[in-house]
C-alpha beads as a LAMMPS data file, in Angstrom:
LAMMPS data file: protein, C-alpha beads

205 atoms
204 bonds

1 atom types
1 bond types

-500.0 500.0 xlo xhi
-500.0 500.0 ylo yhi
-500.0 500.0 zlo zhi

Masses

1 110.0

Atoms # bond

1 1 1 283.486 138.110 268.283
2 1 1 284.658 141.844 268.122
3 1 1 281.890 144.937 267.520
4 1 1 282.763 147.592 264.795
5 1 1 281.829 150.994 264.266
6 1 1 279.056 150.813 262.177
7 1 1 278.470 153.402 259.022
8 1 1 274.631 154.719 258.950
9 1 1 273.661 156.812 256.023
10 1 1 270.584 159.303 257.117
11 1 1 268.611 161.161 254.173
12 1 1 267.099 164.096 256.333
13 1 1 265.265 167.760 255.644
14 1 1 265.202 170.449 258.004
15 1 1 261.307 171.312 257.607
16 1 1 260.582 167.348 258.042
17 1 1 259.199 167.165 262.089
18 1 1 260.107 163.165 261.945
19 1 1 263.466 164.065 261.482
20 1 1 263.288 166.654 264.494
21 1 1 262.859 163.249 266.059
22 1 1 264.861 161.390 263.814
23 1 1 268.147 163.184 265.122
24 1 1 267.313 163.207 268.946
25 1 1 267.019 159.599 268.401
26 1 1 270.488 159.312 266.723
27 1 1 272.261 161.325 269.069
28 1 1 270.740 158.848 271.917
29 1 1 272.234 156.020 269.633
30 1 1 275.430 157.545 269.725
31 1 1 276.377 157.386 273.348
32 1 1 275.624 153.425 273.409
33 1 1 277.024 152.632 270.084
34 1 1 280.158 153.107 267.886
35 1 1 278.845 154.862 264.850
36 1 1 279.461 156.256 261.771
37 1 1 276.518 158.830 260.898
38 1 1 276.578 160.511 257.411
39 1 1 273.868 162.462 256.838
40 1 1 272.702 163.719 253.669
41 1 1 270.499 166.172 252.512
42 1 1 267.072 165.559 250.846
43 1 1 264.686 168.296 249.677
44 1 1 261.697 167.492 250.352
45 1 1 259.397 170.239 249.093
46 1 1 261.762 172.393 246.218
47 1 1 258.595 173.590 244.988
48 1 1 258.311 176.069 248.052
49 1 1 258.403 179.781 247.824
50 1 1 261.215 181.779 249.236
51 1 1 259.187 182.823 251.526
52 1 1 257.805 180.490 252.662
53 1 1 253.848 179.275 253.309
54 1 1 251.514 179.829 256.402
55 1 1 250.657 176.382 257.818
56 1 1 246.773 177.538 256.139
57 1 1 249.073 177.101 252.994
58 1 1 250.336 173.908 253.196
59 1 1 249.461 171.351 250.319
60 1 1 248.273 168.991 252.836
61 1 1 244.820 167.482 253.663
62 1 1 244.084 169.144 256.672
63 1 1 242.900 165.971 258.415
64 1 1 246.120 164.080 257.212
65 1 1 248.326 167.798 258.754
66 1 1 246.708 167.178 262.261
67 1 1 247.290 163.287 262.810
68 1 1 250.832 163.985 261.073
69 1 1 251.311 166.542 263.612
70 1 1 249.719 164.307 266.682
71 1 1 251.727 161.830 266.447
72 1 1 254.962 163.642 266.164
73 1 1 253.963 165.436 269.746
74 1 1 253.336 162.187 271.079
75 1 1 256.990 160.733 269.634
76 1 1 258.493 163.355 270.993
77 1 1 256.661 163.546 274.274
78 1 1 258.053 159.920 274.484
79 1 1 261.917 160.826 274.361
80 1 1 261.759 163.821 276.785
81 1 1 262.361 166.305 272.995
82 1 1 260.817 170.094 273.004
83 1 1 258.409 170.082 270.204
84 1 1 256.644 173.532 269.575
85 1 1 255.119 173.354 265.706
86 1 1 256.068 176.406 263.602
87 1 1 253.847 178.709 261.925
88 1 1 255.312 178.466 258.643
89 1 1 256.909 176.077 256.515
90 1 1 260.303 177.931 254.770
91 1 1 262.235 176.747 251.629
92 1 1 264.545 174.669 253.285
93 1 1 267.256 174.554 250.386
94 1 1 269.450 177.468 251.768
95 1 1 269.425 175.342 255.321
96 1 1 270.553 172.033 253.346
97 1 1 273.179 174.267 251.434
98 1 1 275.049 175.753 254.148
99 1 1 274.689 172.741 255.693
100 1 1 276.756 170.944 253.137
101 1 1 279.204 174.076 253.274
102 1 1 279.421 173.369 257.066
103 1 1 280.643 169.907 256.373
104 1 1 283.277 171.287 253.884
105 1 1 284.222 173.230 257.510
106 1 1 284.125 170.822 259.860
107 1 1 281.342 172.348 261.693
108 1 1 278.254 170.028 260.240
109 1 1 276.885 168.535 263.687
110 1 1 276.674 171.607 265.888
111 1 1 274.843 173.099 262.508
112 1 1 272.603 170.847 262.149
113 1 1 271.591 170.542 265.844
114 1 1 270.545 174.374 266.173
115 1 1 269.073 174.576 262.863
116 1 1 266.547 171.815 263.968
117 1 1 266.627 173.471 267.567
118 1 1 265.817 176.852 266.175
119 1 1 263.198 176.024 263.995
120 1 1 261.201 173.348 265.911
121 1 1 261.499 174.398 269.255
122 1 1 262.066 178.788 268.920
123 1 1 260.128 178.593 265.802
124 1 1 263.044 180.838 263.586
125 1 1 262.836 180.902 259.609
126 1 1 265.383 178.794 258.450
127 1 1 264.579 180.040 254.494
128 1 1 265.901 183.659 255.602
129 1 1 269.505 183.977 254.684
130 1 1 269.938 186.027 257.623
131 1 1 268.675 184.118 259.895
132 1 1 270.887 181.113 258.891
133 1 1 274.336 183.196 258.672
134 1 1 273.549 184.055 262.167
135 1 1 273.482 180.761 263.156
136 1 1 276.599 179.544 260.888
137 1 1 278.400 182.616 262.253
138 1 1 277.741 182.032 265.832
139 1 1 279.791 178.638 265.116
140 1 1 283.071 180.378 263.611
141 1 1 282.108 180.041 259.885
142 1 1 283.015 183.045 257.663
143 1 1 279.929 185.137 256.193
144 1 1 281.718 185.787 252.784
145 1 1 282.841 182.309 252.338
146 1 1 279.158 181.464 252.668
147 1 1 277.637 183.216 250.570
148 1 1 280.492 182.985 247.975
149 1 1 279.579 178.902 248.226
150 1 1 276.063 179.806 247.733
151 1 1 276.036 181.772 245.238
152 1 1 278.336 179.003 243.188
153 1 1 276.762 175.845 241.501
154 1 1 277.886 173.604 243.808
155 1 1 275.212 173.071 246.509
156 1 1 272.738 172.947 243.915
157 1 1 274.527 170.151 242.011
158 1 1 275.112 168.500 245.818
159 1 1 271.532 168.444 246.885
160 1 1 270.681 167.068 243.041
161 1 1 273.387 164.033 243.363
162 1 1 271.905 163.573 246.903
163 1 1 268.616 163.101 245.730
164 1 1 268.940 161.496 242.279
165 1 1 271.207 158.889 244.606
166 1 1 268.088 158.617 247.569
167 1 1 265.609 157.802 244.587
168 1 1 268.069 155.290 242.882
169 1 1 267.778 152.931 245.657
170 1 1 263.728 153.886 246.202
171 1 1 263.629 156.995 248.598
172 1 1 260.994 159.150 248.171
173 1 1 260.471 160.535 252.196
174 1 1 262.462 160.950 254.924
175 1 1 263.900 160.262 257.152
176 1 1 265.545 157.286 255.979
177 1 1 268.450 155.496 257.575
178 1 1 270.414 152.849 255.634
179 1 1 272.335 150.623 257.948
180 1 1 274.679 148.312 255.936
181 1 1 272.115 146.841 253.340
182 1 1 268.918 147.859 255.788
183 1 1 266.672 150.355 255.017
184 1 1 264.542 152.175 258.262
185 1 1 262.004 154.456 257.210
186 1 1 260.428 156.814 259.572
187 1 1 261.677 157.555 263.123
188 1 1 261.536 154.071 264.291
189 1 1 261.549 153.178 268.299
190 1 1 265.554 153.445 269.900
191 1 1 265.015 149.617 270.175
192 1 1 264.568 149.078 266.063
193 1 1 267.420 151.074 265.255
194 1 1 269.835 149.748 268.447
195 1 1 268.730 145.878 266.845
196 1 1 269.771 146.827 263.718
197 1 1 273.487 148.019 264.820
198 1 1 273.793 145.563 267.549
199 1 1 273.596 142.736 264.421
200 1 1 276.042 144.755 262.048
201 1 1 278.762 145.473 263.987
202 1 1 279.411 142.527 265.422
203 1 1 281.541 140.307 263.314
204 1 1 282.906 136.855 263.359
205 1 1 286.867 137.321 265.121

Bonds

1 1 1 2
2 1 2 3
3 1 3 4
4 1 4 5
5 1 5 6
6 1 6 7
7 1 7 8
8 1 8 9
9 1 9 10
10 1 10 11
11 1 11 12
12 1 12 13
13 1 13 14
14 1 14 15
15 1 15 16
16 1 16 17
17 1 17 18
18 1 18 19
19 1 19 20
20 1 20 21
21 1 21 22
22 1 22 23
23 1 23 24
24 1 24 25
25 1 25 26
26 1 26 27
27 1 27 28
28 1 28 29
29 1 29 30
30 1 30 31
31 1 31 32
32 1 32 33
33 1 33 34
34 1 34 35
35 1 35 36
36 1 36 37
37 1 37 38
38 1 38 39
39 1 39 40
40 1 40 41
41 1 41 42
42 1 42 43
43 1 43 44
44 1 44 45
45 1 45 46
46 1 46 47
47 1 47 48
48 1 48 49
49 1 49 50
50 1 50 51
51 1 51 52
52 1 52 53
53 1 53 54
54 1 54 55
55 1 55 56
56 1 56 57
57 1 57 58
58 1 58 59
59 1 59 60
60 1 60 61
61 1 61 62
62 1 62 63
63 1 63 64
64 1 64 65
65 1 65 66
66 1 66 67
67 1 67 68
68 1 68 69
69 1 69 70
70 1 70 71
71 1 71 72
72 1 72 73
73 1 73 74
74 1 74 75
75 1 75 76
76 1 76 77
77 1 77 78
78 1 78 79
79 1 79 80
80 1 80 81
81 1 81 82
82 1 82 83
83 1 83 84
84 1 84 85
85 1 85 86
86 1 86 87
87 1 87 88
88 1 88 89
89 1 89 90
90 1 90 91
91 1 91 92
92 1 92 93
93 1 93 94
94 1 94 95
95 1 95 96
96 1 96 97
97 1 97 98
98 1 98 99
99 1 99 100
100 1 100 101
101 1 101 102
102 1 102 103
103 1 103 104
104 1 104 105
105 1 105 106
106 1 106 107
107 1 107 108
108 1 108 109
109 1 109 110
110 1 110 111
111 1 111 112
112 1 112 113
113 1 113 114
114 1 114 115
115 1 115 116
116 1 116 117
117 1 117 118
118 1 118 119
119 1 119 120
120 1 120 121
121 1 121 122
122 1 122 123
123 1 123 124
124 1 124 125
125 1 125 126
126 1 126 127
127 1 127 128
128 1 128 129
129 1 129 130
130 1 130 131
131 1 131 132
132 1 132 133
133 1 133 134
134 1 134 135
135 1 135 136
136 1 136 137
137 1 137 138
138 1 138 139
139 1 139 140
140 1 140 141
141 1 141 142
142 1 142 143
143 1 143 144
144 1 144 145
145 1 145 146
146 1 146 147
147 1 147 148
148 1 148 149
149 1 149 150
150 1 150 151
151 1 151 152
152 1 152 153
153 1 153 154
154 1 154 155
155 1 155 156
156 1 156 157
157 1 157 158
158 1 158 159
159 1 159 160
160 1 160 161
161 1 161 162
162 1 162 163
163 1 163 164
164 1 164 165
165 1 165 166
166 1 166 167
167 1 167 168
168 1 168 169
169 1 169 170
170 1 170 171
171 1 171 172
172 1 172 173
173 1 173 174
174 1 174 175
175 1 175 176
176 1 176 177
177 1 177 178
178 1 178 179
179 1 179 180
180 1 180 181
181 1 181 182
182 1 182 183
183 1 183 184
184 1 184 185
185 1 185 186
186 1 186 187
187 1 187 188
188 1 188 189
189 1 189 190
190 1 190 191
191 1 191 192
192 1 192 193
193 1 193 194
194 1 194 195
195 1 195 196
196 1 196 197
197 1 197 198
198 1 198 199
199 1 199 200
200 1 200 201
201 1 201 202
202 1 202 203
203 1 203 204
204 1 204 205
């Protein structure tokens, strides 16, 4: 028998706390396992204001907001991750745009790890423009070419082929992981996702 790198395909947003714990969870995968992570960006709330909206704000049943909210401190009490719950929820399309721009660059992981560092753990608006050319900046990516790529159509027709593609094959939340034909919803335990690989990459020799 002979193991193979295995592709996963991970629909994630920024302002989505499971995938806060969705990514630790990957990056723990990675240093026991041979993969192949493409993640992809999924708005989850386009609706949202530029500015943002107060946690008060939220469209959520309150009730519903607090379990949600439990149980994500408890997941992440579980893997040793720093979880501190933001005051605000931001637009996160300019986060999933320069994002995508960052993959054009080469410089997609180390952007998406401090954009879900900064805003989960130090609490930072990822909707302010500012805020986010800081943090593609600080990783060697050029301020005009950014906003020259956001300011075209093309992350806006990215994030729309994204998601049209997510709900073709029945994704309406994330994160969602799609390992060869299997679908994970939610941030499952390490051991759900490592059974999952461990059975796809190994192939008859």
């Amino acid at each position: 028998m002979t193991q193979n790198s295995v592709k996963i395909i991970e629909y994630s947003d920024y302002i989505c706390p499971f995938c806060h714990i969705g990514f630790h969870r990957l990056e723990q995968l990675k240093l026991s396992f041979p993969l192949d992570v493409d993640i992809r960006p999924f708005e989850l709330h386009p609706e949202t204001p530029k500015e943002g909206l107060s946690n008060e704000e939220l469209p959520f049943d309150p009730e519903y907001f607090a379990m949600a909210i439990a149980n994500v401190k408890r997941l992440a009490a579980e893997d040793g991750i720093v979880f501190n719950l933001p005051t605000r929820m931001p637009n996160s399309r300019l986060a999933l745009s320069i994002a995508e721009f960052a993959k054009k660059k080469g410089k997609f992981d180390a952007f998406h790890a401090i954009v879900f560092e900064k805003y989960w753990v130090e609490g930072k608006d990822i909707g302010d423009l500012s805020v986010l050319l800081d943090f593609a900046t600080s990783l060697g990516m050029e301020r005009g070419e950014i906003l020259a790529y956001i300011k075209s159509e093309e992350p806006t027709k990215v994030l729309r082929k994204y998601l049209a593609d997510a709900r073709k094959i029945g994704i309406s939340g994330v994160p969602t992981f799609i390992i060869n034909s299997t679908v994970i919803s939610g941030a499952q335990p390490y051991a759900v996702f490592a059974k999952v690989i461990k059975a796809s990459q190994v192939t008859p020799s």
